[in-house]
N, CA, C and O atoms as a GROMACS GRO file, in nm:
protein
  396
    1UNK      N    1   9.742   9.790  25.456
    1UNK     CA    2   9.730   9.933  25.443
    1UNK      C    3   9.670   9.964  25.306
    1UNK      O    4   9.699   9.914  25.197
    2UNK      N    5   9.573  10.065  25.336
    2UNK     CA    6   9.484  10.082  25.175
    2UNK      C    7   9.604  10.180  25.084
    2UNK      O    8   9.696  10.239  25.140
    3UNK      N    9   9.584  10.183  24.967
    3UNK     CA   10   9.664  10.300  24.902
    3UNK      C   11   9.617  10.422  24.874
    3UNK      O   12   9.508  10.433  24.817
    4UNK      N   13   9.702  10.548  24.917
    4UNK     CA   14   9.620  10.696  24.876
    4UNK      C   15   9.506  10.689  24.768
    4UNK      O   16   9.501  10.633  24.658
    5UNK      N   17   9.427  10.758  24.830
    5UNK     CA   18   9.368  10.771  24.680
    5UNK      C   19   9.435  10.853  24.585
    5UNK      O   20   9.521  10.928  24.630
    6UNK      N   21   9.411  10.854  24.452
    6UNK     CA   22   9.423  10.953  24.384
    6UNK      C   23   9.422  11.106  24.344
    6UNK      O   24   9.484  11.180  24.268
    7UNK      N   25   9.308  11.114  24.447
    7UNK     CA   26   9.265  11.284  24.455
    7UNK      C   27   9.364  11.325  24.551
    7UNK      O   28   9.382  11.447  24.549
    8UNK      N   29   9.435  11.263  24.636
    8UNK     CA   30   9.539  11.308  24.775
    8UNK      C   31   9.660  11.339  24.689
    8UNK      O   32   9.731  11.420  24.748
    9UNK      N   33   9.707  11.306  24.574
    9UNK     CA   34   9.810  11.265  24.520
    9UNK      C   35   9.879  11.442  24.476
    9UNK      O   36  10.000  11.468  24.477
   10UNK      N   37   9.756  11.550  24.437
   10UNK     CA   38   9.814  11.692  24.417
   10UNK      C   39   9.841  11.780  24.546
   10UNK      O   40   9.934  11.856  24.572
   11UNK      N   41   9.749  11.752  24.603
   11UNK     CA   42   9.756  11.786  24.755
   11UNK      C   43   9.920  11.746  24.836
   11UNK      O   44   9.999  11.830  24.879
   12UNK      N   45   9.933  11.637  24.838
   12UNK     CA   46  10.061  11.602  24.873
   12UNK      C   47  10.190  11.644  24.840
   12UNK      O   48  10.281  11.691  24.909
   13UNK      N   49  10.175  11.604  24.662
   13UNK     CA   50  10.336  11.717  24.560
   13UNK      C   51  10.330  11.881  24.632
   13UNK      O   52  10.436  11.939  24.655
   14UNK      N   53  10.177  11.956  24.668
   14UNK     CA   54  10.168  12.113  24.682
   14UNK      C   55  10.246  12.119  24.812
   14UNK      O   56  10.350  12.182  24.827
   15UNK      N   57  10.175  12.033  24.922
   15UNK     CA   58  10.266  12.044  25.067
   15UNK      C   59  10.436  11.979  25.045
   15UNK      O   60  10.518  12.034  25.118
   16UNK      N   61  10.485  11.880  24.961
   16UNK     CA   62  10.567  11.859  24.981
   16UNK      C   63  10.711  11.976  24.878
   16UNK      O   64  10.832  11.960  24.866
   17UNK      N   65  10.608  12.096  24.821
   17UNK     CA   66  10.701  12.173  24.746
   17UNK      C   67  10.713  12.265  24.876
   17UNK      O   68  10.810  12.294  24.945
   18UNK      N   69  10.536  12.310  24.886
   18UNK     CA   70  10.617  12.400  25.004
   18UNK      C   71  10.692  12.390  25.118
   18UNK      O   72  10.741  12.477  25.189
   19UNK      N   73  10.693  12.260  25.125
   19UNK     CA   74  10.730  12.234  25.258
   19UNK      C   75  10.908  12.258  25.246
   19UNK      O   76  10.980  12.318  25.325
   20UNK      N   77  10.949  12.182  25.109
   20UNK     CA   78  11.096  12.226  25.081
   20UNK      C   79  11.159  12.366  25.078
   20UNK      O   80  11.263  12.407  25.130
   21UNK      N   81  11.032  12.450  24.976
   21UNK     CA   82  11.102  12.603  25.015
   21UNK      C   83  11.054  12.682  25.133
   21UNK      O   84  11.089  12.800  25.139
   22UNK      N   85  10.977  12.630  25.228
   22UNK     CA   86  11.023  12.701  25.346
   22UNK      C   87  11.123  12.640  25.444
   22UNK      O   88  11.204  12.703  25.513
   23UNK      N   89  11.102  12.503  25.440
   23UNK     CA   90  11.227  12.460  25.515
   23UNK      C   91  11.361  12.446  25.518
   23UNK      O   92  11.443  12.450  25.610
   24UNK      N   93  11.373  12.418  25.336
   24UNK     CA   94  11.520  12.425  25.327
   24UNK      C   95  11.551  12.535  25.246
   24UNK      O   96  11.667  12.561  25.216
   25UNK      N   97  11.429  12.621  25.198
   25UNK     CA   98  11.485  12.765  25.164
   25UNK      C   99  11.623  12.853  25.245
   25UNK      O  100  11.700  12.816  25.334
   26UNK      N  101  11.611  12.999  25.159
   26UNK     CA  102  11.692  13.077  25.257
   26UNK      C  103  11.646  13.146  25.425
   26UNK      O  104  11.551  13.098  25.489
   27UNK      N  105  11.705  13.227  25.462
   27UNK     CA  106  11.634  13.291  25.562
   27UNK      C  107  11.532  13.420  25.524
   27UNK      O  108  11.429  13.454  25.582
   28UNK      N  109  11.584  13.467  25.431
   28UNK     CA  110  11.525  13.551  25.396
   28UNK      C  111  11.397  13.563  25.328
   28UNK      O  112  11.301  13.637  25.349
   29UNK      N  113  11.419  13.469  25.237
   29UNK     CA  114  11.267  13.370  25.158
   29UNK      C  115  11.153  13.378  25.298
   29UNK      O  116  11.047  13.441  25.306
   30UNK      N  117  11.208  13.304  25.383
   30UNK     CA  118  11.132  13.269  25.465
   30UNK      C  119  11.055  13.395  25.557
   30UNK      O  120  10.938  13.408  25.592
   31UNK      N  121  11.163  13.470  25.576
   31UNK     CA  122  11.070  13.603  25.660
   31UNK      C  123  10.982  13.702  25.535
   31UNK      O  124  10.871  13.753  25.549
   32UNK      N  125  11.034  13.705  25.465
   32UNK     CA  126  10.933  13.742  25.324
   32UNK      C  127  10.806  13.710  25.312
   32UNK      O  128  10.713  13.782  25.274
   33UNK      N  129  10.804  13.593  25.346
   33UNK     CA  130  10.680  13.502  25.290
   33UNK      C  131  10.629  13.514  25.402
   33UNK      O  132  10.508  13.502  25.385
   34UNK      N  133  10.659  13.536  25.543
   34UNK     CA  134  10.584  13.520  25.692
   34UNK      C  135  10.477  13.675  25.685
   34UNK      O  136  10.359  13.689  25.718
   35UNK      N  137  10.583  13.783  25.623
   35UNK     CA  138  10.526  13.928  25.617
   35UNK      C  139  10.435  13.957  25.493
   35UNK      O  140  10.390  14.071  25.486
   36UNK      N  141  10.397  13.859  25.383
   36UNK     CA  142  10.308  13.892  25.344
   36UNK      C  143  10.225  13.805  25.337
   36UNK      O  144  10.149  13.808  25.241
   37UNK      N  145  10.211  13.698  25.438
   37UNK     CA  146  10.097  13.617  25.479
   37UNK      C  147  10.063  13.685  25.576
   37UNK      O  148   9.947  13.721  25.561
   38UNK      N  149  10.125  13.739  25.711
   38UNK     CA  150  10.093  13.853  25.774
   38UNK      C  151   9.982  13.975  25.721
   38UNK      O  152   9.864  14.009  25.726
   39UNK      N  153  10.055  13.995  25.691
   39UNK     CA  154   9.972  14.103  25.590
   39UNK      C  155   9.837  14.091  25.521
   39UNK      O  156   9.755  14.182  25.511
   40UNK      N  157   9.823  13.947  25.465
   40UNK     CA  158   9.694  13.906  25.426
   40UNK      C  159   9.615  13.867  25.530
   40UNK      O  160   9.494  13.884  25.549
   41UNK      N  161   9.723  13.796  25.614
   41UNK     CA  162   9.542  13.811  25.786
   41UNK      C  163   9.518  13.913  25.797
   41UNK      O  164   9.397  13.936  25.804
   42UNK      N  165   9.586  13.999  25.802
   42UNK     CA  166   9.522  14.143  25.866
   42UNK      C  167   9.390  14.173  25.799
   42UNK      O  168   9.274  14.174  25.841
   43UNK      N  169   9.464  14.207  25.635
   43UNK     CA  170   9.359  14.243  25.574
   43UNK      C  171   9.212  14.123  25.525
   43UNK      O  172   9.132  14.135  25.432
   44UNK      N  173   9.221  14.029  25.614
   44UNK     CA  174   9.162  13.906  25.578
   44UNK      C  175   9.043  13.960  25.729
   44UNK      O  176   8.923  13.986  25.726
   45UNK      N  177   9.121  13.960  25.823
   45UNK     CA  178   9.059  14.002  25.926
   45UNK      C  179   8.978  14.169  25.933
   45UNK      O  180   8.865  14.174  25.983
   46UNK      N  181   9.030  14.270  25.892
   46UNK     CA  182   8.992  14.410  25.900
   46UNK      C  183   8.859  14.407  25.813
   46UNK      O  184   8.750  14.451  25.850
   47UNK      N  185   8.892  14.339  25.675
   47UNK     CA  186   8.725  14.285  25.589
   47UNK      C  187   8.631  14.210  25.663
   47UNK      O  188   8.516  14.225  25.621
   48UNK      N  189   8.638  14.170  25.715
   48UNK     CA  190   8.531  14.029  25.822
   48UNK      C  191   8.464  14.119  25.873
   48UNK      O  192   8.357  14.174  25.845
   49UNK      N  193   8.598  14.136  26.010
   49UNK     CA  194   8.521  14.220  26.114
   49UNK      C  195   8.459  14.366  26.074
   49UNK      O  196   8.405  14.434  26.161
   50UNK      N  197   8.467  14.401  25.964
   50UNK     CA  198   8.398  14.589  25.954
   50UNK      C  199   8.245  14.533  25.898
   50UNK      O  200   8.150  14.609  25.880
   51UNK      N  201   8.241  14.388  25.874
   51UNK     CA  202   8.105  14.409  25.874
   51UNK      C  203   8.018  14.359  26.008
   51UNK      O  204   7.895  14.361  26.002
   52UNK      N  205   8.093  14.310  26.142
   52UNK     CA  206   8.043  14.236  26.256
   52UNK      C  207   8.019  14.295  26.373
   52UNK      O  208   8.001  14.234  26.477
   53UNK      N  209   8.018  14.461  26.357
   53UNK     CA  210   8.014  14.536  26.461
   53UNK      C  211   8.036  14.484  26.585
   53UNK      O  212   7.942  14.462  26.661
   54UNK      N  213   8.165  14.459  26.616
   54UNK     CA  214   8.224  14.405  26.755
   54UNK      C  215   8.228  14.325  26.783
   54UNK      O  216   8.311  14.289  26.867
   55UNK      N  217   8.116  14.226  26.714
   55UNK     CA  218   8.076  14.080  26.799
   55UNK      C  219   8.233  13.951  26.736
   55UNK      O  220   8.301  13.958  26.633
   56UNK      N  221   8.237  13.873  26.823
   56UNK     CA  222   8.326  13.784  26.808
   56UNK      C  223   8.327  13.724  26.660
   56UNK      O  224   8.224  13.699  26.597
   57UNK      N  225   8.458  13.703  26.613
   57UNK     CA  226   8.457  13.622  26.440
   57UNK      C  227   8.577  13.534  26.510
   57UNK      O  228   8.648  13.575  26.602
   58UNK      N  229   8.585  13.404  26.449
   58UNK     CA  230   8.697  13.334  26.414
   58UNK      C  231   8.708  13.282  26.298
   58UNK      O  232   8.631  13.211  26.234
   59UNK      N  233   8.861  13.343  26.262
   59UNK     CA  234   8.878  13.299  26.135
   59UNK      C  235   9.002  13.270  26.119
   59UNK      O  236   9.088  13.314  26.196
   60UNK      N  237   9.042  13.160  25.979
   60UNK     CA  238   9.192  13.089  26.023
   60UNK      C  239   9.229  13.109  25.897
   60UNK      O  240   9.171  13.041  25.813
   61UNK      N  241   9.364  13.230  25.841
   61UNK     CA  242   9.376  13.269  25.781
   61UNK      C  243   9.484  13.154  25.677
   61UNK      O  244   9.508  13.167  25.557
   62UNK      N  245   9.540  13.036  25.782
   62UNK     CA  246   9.563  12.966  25.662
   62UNK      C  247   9.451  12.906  25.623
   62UNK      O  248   9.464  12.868  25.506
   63UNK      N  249   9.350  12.881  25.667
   63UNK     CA  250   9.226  12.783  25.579
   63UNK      C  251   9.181  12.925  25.492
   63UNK      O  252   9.063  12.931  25.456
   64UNK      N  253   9.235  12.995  25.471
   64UNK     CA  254   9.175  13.087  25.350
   64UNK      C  255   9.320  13.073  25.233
   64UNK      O  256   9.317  13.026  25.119
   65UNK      N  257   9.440  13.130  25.307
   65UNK     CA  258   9.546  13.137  25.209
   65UNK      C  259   9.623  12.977  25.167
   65UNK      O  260   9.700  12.993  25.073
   66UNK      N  261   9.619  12.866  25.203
   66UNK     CA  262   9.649  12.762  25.167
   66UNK      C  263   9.586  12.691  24.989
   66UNK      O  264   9.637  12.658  24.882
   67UNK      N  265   9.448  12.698  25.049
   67UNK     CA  266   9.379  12.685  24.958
   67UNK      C  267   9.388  12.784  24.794
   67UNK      O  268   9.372  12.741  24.680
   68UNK      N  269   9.410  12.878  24.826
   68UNK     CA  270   9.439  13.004  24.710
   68UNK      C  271   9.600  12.942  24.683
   68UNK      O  272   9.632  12.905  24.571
   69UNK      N  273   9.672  12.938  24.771
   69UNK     CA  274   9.804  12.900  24.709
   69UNK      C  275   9.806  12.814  24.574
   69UNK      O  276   9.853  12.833  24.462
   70UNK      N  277   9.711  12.678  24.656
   70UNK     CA  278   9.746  12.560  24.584
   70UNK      C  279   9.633  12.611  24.416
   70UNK      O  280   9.626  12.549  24.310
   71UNK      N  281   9.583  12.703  24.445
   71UNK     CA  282   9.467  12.725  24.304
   71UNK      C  283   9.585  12.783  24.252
   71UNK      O  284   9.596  12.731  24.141
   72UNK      N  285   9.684  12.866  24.269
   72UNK     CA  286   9.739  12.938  24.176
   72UNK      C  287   9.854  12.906  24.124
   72UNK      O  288   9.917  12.973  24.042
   73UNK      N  289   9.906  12.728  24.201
   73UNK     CA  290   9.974  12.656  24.060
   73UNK      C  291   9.906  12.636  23.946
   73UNK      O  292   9.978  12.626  23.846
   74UNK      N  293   9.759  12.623  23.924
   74UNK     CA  294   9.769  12.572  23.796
   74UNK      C  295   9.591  12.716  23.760
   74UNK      O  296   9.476  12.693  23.722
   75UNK      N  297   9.654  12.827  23.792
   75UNK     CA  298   9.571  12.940  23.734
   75UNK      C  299   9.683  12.999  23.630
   75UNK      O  300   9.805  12.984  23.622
   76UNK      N  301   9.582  13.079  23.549
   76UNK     CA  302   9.676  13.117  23.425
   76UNK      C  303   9.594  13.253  23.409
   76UNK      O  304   9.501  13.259  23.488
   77UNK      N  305   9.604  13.346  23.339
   77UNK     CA  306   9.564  13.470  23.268
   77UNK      C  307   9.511  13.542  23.388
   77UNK      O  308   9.580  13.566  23.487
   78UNK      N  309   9.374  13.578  23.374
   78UNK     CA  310   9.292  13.672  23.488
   78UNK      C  311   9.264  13.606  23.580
   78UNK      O  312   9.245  13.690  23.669
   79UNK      N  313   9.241  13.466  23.640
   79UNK     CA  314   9.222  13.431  23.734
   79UNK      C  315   9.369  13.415  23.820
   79UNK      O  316   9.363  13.439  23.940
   80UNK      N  317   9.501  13.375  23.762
   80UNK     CA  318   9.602  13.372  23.841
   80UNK      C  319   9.564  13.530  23.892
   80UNK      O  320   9.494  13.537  23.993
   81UNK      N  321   9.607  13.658  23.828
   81UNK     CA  322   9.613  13.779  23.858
   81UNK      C  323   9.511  13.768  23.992
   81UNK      O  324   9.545  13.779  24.110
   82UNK      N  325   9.409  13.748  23.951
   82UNK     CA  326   9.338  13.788  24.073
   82UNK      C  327   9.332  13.729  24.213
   82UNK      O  328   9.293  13.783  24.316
   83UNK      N  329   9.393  13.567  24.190
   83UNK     CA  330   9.422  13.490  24.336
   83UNK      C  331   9.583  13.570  24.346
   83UNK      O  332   9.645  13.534  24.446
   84UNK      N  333   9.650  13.661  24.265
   84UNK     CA  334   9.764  13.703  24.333
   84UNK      C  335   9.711  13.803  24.384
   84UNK      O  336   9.740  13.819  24.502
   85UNK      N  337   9.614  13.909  24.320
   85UNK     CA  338   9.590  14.052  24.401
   85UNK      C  339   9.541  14.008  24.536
   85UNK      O  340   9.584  14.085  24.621
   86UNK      N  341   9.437  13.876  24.606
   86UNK     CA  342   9.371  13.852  24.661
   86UNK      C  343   9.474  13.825  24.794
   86UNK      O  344   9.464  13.865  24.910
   87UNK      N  345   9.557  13.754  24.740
   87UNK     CA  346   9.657  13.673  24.841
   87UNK      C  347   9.762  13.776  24.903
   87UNK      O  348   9.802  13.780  25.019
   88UNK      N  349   9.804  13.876  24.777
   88UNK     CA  350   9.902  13.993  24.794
   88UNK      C  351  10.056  13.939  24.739
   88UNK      O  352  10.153  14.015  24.743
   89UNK      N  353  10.065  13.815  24.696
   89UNK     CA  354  10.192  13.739  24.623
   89UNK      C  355  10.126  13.609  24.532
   89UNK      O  356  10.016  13.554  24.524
   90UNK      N  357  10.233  13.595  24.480
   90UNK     CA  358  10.215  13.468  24.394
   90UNK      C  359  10.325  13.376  24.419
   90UNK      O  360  10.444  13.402  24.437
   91UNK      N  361  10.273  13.281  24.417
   91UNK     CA  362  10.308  13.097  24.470
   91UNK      C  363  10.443  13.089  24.386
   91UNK      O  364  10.550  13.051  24.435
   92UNK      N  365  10.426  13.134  24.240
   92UNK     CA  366  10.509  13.151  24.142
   92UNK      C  367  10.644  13.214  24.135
   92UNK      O  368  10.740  13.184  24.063
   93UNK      N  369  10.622  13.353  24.269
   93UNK     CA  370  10.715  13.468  24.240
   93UNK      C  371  10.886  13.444  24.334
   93UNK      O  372  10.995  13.502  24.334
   94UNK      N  373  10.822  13.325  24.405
   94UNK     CA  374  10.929  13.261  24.516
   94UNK      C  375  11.055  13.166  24.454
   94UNK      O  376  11.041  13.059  24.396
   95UNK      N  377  11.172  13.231  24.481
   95UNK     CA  378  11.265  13.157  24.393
   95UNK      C  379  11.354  13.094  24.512
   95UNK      O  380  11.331  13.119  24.630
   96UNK      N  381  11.445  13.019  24.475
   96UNK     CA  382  11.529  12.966  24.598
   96UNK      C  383  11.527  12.853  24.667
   96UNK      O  384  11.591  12.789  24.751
   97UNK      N  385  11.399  12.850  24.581
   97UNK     CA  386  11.317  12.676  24.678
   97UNK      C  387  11.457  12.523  24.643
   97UNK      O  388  11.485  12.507  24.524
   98UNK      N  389  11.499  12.466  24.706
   98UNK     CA  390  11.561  12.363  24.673
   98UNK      C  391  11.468  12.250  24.648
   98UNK      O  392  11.371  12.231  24.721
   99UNK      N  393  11.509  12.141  24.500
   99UNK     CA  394  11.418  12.025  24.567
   99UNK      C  395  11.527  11.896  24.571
   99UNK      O  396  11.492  11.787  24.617
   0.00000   0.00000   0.00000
């Protein structure tokens, strides 16, 4: 068996944090976080489509918000701010997580 590479190695710690605070978080954590990822498809979707006049879009709102998550462990000053305005929360603001 080959060994991970290296570049897999942040990718992995990001899924294996979140994976703890949604799974072994609270209940409440958890519907929190469902309603404002909710919330960001919508508005992920309502931007797309107002420019596609009707015609079919697919789009997969975790391959947009996953990616922003994992940028905004290690964003700082105006760029954190703005992957939080973008996302509608911050990665940061979630407490409760067990590890």
């Amino acid at each position: 068996m080959r060994p991970l590479p290296a570049s897999m190695w942040p990718l992995l710690f990001t899924l294996f944090l979140l994976h703890s605070c949604l799974c072994g978080g609270n209940r409440d954590l958890r519907e929190h976080l469902t309603l404002l990822k909710t919330e960001l498809a919508l508005r992920l979707y309502q931007s797309v489509a107002a420019d596609r006049n009707g015609t079919n879009i697919v789009i997969s709102p975790s391959g947009v918000s996953i990616p922003l998550e994992i940028l905004q462990f290690g964003a700082q000053g105006n760029t954190g701010r703005q992957l939080a305005e973008a996302l509608g929360y911050t990665v940061h603001g979630f407490h409760g997580c067990r590890f």
